[in-house]
N, CA, C and O atoms as CSV, one atom per row, in Angstrom:
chain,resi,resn,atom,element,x,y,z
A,1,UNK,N,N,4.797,1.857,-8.281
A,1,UNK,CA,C,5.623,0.912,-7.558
A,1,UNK,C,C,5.522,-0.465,-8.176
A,1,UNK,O,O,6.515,-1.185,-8.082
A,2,UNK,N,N,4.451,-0.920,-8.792
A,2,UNK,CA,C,4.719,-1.873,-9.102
A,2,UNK,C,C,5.663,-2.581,-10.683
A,2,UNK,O,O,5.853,-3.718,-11.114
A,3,UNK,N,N,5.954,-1.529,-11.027
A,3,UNK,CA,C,6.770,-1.642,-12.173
A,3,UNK,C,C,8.346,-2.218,-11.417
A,3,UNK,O,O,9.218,-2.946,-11.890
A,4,UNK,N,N,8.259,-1.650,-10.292
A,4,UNK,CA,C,9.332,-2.557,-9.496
A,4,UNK,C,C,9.554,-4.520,-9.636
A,4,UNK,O,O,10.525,-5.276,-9.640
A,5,UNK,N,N,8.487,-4.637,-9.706
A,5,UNK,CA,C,8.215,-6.578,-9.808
A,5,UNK,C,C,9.220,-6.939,-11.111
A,5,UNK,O,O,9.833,-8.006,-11.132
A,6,UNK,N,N,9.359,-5.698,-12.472
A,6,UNK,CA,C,9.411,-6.214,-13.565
A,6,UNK,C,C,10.993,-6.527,-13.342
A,6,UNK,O,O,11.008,-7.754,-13.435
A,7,UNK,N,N,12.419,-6.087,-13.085
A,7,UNK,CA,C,12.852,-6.334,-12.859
A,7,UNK,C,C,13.154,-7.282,-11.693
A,7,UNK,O,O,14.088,-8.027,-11.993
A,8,UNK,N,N,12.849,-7.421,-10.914
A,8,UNK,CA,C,13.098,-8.523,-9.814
A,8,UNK,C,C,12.332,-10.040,-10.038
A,8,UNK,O,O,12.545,-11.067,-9.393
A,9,UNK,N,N,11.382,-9.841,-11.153
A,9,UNK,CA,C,10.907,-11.023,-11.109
A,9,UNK,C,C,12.273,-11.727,-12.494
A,9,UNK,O,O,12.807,-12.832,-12.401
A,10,UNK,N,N,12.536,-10.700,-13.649
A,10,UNK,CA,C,13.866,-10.869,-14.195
A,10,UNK,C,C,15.107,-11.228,-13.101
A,10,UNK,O,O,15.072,-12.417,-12.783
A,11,UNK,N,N,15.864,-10.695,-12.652
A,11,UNK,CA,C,16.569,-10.950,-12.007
A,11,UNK,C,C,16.520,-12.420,-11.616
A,11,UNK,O,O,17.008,-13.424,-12.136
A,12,UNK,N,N,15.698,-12.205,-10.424
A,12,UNK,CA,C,15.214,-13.548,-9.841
A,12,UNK,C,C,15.129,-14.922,-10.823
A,12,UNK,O,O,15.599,-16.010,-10.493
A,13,UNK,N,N,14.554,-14.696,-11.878
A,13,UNK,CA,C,14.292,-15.918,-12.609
A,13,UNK,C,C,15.829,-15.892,-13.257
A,13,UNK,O,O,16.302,-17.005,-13.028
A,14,UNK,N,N,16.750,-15.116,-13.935
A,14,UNK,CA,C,18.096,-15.347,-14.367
A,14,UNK,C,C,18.738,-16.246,-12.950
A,14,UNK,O,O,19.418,-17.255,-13.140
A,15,UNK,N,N,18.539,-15.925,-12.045
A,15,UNK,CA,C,19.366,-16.473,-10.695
A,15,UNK,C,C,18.985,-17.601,-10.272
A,15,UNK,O,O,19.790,-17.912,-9.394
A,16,UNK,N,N,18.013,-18.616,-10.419
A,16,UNK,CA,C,17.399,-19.760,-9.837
A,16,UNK,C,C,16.640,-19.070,-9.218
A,16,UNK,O,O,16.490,-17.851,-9.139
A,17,UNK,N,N,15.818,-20.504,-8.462
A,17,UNK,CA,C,14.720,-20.512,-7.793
A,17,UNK,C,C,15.280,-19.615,-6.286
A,17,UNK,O,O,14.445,-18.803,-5.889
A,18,UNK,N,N,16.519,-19.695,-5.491
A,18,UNK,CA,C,17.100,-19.348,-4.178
A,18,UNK,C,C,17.358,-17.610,-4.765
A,18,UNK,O,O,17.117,-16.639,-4.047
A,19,UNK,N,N,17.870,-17.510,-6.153
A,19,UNK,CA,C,17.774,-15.770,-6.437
A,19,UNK,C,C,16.366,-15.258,-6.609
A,19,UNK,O,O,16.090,-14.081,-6.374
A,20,UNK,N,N,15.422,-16.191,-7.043
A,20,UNK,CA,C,13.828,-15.613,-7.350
A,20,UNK,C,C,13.257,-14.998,-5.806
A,20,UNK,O,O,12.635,-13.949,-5.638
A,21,UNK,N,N,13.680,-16.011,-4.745
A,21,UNK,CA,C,13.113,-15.435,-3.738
A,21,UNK,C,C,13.853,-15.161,-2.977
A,21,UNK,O,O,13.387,-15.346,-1.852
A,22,UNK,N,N,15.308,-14.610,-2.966
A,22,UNK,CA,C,15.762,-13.124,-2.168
A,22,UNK,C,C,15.153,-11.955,-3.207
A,22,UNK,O,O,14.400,-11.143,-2.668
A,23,UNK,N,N,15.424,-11.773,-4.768
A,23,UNK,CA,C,14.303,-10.462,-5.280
A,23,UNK,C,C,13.498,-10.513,-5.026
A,23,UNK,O,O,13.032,-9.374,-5.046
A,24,UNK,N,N,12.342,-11.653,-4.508
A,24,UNK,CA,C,10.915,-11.680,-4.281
A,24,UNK,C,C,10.527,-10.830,-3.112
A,24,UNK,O,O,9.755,-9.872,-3.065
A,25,UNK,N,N,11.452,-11.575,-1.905
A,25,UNK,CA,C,11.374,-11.218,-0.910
A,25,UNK,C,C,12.359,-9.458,-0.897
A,25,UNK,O,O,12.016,-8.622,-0.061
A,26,UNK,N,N,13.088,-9.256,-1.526
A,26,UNK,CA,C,13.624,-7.575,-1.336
A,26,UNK,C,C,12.753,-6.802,-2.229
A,26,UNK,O,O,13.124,-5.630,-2.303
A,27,UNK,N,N,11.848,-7.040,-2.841
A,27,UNK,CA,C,10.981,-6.353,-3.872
A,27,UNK,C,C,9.752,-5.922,-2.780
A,27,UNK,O,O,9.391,-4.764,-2.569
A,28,UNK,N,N,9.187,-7.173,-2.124
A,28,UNK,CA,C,8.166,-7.131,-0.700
A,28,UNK,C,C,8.436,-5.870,-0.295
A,28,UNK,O,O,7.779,-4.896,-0.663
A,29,UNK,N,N,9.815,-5.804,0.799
A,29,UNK,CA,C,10.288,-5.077,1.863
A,29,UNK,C,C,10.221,-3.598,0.564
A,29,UNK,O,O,9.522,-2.586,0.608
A,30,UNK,N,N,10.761,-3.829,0.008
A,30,UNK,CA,C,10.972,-2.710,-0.713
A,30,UNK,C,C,9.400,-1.832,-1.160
A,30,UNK,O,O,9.341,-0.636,-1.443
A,31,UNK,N,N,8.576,-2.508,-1.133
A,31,UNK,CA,C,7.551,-2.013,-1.645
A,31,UNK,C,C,6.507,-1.555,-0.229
A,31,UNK,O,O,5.698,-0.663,0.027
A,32,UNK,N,N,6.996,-2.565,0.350
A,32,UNK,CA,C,6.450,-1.910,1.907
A,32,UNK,C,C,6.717,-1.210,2.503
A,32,UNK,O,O,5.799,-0.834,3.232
A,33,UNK,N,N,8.379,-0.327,2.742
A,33,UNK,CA,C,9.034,0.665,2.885
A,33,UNK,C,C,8.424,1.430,2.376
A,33,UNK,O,O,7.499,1.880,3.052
A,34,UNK,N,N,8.568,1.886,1.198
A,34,UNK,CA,C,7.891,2.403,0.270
A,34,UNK,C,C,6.862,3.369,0.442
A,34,UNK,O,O,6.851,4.584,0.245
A,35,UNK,N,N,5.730,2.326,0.979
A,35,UNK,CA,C,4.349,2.984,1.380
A,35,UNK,C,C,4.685,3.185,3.156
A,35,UNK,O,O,4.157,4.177,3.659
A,36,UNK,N,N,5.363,2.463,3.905
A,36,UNK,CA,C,5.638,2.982,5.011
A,36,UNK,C,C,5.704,4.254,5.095
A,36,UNK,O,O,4.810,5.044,5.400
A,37,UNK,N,N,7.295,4.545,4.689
A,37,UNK,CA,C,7.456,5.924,4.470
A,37,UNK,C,C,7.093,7.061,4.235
A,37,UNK,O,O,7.259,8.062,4.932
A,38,UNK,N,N,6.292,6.905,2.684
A,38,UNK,CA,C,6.085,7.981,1.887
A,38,UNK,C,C,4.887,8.199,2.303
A,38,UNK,O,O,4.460,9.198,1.723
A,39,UNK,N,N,4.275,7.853,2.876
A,39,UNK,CA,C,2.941,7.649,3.168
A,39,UNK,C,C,2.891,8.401,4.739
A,39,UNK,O,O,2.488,9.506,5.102
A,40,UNK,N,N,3.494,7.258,5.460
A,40,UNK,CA,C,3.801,8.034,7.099
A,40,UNK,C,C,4.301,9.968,7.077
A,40,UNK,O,O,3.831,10.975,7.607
A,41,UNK,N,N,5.285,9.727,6.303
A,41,UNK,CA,C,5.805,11.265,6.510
A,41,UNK,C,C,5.154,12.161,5.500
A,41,UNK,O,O,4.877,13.218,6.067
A,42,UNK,N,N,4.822,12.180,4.341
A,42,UNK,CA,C,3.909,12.903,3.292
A,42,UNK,C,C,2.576,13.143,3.287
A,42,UNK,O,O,1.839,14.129,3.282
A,43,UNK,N,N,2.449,11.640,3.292
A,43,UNK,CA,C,1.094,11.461,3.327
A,43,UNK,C,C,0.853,10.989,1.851
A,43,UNK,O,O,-0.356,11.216,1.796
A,44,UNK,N,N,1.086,10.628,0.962
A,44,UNK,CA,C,1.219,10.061,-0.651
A,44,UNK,C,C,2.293,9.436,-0.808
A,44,UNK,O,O,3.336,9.738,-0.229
A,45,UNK,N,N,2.160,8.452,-1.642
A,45,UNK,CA,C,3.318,7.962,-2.870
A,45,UNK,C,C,3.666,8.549,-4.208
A,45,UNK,O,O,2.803,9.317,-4.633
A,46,UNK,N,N,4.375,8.434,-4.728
A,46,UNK,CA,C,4.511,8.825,-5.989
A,46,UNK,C,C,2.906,9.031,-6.982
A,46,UNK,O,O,2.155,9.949,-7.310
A,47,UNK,N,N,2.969,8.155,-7.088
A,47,UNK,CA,C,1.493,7.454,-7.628
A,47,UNK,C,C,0.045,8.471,-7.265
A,47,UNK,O,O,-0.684,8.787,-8.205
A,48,UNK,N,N,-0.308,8.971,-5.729
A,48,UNK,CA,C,-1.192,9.424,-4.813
A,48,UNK,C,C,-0.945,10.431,-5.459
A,48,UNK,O,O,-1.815,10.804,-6.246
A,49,UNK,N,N,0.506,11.329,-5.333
A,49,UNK,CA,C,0.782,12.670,-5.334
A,49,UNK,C,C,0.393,12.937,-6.929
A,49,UNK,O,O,0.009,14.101,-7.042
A,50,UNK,N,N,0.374,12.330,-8.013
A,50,UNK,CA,C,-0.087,12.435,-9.341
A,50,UNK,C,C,-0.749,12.500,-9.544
A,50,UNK,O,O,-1.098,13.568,-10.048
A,51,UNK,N,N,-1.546,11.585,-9.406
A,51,UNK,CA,C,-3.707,11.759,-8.791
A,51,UNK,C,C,-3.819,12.639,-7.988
A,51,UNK,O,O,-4.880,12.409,-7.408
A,52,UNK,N,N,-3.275,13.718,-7.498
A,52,UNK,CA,C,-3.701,14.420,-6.277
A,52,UNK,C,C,-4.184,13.560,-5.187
A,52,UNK,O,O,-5.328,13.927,-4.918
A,53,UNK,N,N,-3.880,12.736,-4.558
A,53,UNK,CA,C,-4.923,11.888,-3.520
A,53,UNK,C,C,-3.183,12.184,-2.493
A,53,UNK,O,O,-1.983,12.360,-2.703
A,54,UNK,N,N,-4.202,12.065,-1.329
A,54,UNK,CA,C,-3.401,12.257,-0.070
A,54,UNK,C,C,-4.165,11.441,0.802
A,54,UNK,O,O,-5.387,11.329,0.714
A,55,UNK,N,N,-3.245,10.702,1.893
A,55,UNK,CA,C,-3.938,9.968,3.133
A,55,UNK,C,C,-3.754,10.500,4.490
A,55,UNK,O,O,-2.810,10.955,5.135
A,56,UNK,N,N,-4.916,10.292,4.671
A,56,UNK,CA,C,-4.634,11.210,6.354
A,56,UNK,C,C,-5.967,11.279,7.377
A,56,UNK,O,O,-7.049,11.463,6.818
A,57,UNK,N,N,-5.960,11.176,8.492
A,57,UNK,CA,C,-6.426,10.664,9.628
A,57,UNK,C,C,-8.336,11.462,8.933
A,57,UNK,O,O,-8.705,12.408,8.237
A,58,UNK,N,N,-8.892,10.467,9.600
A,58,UNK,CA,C,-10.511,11.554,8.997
A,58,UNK,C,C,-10.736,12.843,9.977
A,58,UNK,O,O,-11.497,13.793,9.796
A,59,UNK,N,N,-10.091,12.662,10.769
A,59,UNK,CA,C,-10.197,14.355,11.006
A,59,UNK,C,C,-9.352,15.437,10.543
A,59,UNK,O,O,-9.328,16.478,11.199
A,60,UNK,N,N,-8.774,15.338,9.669
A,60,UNK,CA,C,-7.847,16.235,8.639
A,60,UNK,C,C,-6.076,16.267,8.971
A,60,UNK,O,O,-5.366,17.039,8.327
A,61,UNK,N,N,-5.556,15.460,9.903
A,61,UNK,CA,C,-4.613,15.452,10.121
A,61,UNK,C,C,-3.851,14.522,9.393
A,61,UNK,O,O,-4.160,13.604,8.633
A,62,UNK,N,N,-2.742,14.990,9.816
A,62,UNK,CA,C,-1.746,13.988,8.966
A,62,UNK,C,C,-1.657,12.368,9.472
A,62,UNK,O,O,-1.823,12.069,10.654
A,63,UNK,N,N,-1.351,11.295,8.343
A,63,UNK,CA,C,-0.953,10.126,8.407
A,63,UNK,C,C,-0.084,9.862,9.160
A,63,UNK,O,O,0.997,10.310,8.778
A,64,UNK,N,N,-0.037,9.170,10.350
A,64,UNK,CA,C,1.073,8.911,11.291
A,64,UNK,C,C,1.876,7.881,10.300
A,64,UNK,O,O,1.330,7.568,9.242
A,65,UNK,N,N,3.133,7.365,10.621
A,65,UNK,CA,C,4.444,6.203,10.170
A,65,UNK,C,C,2.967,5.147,10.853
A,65,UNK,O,O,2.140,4.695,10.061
A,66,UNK,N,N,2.840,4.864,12.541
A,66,UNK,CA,C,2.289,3.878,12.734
A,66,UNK,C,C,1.215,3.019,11.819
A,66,UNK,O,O,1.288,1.855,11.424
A,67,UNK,N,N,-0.076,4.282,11.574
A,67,UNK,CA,C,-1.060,4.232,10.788
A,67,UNK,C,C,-0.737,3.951,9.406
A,67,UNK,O,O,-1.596,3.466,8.669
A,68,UNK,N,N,0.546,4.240,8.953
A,68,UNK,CA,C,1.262,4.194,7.643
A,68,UNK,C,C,1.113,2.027,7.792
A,68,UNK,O,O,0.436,1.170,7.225
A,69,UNK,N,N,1.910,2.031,8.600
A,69,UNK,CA,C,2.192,0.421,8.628
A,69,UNK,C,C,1.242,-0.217,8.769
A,69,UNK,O,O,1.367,-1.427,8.581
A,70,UNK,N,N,0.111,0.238,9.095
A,70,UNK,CA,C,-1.216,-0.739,9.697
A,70,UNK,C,C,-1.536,-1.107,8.218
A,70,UNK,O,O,-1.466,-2.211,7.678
A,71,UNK,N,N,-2.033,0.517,7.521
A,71,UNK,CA,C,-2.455,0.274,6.305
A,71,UNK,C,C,-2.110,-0.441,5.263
A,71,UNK,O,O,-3.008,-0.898,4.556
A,72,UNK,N,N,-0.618,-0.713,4.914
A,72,UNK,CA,C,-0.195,-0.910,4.286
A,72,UNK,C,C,0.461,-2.417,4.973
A,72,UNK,O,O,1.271,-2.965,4.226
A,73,UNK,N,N,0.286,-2.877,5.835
A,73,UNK,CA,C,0.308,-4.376,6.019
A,73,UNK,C,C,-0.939,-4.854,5.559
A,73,UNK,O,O,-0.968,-6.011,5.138
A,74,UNK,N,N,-1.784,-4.305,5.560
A,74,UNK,CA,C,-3.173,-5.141,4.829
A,74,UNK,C,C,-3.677,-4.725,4.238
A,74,UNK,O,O,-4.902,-4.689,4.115
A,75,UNK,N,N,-2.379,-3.986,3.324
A,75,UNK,CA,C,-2.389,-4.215,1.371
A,75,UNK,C,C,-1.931,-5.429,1.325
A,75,UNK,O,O,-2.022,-5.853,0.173
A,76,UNK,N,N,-1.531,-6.100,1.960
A,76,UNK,CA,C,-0.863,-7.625,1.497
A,76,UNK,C,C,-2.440,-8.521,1.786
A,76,UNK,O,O,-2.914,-9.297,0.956
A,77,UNK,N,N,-2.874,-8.308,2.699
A,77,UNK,CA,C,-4.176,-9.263,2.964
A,77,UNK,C,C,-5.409,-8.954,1.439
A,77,UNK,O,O,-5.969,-9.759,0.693
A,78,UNK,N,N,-5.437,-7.211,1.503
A,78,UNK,CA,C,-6.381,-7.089,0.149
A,78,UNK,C,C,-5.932,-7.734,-0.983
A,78,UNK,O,O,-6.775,-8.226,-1.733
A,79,UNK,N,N,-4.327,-7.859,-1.341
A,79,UNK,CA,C,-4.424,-8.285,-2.536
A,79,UNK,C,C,-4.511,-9.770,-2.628
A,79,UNK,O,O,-4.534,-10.279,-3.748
A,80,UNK,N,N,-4.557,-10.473,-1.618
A,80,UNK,CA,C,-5.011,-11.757,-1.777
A,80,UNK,C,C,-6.243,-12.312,-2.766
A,80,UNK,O,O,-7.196,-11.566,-2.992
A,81,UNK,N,N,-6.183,-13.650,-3.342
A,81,UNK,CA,C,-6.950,-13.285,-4.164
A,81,UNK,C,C,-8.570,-13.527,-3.865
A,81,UNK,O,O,-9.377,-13.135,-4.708
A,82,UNK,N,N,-8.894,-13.987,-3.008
A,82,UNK,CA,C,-10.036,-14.257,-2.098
A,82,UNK,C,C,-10.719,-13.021,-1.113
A,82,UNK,O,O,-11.904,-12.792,-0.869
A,83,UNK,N,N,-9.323,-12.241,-0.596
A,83,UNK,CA,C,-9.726,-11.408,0.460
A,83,UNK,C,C,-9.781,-9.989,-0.159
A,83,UNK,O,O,-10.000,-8.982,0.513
A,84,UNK,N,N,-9.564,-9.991,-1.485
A,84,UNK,CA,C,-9.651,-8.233,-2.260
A,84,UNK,C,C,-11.613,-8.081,-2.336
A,84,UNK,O,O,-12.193,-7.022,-2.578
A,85,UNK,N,N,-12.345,-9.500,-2.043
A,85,UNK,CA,C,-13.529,-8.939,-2.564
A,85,UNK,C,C,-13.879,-8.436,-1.211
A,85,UNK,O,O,-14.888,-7.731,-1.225
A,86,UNK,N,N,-13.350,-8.593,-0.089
A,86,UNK,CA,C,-13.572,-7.947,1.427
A,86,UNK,C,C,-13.161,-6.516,0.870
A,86,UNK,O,O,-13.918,-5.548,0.925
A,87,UNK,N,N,-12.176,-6.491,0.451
A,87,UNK,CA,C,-12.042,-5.148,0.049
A,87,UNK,C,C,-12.932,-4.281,-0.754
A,87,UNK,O,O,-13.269,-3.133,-0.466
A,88,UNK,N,N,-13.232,-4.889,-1.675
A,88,UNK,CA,C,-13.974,-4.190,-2.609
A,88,UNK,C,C,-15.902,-3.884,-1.677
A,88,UNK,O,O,-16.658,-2.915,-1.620
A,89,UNK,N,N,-15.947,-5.165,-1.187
A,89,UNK,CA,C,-16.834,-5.102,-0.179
A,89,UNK,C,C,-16.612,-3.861,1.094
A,89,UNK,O,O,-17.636,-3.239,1.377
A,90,UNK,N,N,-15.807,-3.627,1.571
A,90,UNK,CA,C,-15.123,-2.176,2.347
A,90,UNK,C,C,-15.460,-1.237,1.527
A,90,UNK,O,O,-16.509,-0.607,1.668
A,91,UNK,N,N,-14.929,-1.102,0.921
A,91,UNK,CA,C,-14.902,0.228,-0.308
A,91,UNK,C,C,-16.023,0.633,-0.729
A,91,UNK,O,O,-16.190,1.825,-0.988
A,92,UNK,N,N,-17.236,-0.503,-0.911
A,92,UNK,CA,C,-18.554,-0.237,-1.249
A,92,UNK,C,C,-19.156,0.696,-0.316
A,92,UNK,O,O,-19.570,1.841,-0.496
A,93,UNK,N,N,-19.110,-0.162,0.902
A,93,UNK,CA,C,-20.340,0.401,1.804
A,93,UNK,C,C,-19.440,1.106,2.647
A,93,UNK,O,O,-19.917,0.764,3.729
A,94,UNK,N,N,-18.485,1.840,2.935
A,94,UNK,CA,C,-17.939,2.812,4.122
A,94,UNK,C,C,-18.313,4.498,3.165
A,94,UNK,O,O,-18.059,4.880,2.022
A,95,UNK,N,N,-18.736,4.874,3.883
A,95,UNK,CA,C,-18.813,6.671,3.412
A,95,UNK,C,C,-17.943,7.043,2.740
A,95,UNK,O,O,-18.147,7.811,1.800
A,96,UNK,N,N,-16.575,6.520,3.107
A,96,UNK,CA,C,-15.372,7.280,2.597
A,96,UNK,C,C,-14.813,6.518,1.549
A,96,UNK,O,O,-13.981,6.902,0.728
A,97,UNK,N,N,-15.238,5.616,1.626
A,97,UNK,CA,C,-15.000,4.345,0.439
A,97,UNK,C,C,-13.328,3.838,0.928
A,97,UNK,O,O,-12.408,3.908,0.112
A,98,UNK,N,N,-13.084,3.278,2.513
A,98,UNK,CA,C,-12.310,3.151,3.014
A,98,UNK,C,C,-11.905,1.639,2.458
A,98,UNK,O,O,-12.934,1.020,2.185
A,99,UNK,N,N,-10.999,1.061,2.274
A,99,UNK,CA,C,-10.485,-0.370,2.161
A,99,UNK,C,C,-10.318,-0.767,3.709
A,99,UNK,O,O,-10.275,0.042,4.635
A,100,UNK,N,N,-10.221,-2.340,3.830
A,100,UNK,CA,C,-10.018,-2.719,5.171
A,100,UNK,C,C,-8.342,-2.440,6.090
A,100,UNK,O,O,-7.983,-2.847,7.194
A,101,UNK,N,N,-7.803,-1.803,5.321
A,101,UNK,CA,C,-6.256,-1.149,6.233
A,101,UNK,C,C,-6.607,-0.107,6.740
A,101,UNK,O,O,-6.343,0.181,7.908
A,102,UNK,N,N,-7.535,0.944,5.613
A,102,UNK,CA,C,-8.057,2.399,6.394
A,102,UNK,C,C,-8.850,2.053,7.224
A,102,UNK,O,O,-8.815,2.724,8.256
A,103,UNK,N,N,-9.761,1.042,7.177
A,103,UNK,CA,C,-10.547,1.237,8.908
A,103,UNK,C,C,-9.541,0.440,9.761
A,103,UNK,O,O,-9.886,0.122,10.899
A,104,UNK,N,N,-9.014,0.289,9.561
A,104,UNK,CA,C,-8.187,-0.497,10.930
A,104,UNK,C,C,-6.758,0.567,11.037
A,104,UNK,O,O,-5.758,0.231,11.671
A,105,UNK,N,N,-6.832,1.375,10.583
A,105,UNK,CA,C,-5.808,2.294,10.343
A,105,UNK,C,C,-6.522,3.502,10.684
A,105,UNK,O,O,-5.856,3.720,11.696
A,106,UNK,N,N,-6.931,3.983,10.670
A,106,UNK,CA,C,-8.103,4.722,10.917
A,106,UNK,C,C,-7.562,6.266,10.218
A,106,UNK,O,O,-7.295,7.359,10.718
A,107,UNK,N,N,-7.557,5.685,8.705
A,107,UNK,CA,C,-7.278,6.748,7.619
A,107,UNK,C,C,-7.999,6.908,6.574
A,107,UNK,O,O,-8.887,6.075,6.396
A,108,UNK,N,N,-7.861,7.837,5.739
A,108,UNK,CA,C,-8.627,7.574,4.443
A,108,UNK,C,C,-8.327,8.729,3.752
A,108,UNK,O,O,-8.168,9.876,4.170
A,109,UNK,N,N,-8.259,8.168,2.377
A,109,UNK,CA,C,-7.365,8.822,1.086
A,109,UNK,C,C,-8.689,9.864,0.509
A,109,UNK,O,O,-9.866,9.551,0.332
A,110,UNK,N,N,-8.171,10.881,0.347
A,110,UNK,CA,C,-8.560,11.853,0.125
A,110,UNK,C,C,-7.946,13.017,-1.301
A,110,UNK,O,O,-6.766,13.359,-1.370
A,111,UNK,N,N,-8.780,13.370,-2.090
A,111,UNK,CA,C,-8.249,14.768,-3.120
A,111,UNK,C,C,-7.581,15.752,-2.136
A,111,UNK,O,O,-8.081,16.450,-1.253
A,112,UNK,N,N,-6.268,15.600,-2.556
A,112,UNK,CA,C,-5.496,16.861,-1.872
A,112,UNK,C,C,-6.295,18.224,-2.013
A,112,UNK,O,O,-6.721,18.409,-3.153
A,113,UNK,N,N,-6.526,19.009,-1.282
A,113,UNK,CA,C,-6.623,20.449,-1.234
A,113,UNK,C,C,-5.910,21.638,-2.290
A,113,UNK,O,O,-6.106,22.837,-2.091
């Protein structure tokens, strides 16, 4: 997904500063859909399903849409550039090596079966 930026940050910069951030901002939504979705109803992204990795509740069930959105609203907080070491700090010490969306989401990515 993120090969998505490469065009929109093109775009955007051909268009002015007012075209940089409608692509900025439809690249966002777009990338948050994205993991909404594919994530809520599958349980992977493109990306997951290649790695074999799947997300889904720790008791073996599937990824709800809700749990989809939790997680993936704070992919925007991890990638901050201050708040990814919370993350990396998450990831260390949880069993499952959960980031801070999976515990508040109450999911965690897993080797598909």
């Amino acid at each position: 997904m993120g090969l998505i930026w490469i065009p929109v940050i093109v775009a955007g910069t051909a268009l002015g500063d007012i075209g940089f951030l409608v692509f900025t901002l439809a690249g966002l939504v777009a990338t948050l859909i994205y993991g909404f979705l594919l994530e809520g109803l599958y349980g992977y992204t493109p990306g997951k399903y290649l790695l074999g990795l799947v997300v889904i509740k720790p008791d073996g069930s599937n990824c709800t849409i809700g749990a989809s959105i939790l997680r993936n609203l704070l992919w925007i907080v991890d990638a901050l550039p201050t708040f990814n070491l919370i993350a990396m700090v998450s990831i260390l010490l949880t069993d499952d090596n959960q980031r801070v969306g999976d515990l508040v989401a109450d999911t965690v990515v897993v080797k598909q079966q």
